[in-house]
C-alpha positions in Angstrom: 26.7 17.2 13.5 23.5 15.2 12.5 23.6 11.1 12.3 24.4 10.0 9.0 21.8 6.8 8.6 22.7 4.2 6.2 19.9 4.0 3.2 19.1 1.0 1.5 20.2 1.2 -2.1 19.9 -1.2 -5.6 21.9 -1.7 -8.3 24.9 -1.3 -9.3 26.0 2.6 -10.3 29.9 2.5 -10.1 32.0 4.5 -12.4 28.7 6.1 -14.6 29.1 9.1 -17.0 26.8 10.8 -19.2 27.5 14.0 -21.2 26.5 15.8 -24.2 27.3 14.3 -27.5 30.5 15.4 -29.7 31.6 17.2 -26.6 35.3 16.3 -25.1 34.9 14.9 -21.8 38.1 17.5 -20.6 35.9 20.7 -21.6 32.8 20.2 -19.7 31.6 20.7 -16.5 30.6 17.9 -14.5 27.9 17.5 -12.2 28.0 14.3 -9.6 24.6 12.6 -8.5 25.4 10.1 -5.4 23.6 6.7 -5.2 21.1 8.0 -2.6 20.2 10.5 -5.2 20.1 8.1 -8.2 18.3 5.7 -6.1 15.3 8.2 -5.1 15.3 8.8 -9.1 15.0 5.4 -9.8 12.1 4.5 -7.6 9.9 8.0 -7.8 10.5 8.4 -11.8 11.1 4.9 -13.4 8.9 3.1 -11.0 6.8 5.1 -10.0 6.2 4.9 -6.6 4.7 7.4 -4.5 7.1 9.2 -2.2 6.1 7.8 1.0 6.5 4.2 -0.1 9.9 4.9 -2.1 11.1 6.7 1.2 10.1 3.4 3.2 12.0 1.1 0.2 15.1 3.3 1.0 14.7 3.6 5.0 14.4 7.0 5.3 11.8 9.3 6.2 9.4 11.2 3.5 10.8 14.6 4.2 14.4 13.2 3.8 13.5 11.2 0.6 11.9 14.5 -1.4 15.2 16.4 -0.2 16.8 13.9 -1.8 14.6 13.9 -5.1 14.6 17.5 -5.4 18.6 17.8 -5.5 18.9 14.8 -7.8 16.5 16.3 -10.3 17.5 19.6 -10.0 21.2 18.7 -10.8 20.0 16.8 -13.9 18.2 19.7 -15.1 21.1 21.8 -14.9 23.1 19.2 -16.4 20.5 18.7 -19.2 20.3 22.7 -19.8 23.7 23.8 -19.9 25.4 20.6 -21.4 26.9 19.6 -18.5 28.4 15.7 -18.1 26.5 13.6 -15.0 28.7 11.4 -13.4 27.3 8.9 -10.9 29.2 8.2 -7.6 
């Protein structure tokens, strides 16, 4: 099983939903972004820092942080697409 290494992580993000206006909460699908991922988002997209940097801000290594990136804007573009609700964890 691999180590799980504990990443270094702003803000506050508890209890976070987005979704699709005029849309029930009940009737959509949701898709869940986890702080690392919202974090990586955060510092590659709203302050744009280059990957290596933003991977040394978190404590992880550059491979791990564009892992990271790649799922977290790949769920958002799914949830953007298909009117899915984002809920941050």
């Amino acid at each position: 099983m691999p180590k799980r290494r504990r990443r270094r992580i702003r803000g506050n993000f508890n209890n976070i939903c987005f979704k699709p206006c005029g849309m029930p909460t009940h009737s959509l699908e949701t898709i869940t972004l986890t702080k690392d991922e919202l974090e990586a988002i955060r510092l590659a997209d709203l302050e744009g820092l280059y990957q290596e940097d933003a991977a040394n801000k978190m404590e992880v290594s550059r491979p791990t942080f564009g892992r990271i990136l790649n799922a977290a804007r790949a769920k958002i573009a799914d949830a953007i697409i298909n009117g899915k609700s984002i809920e941050l964890i």
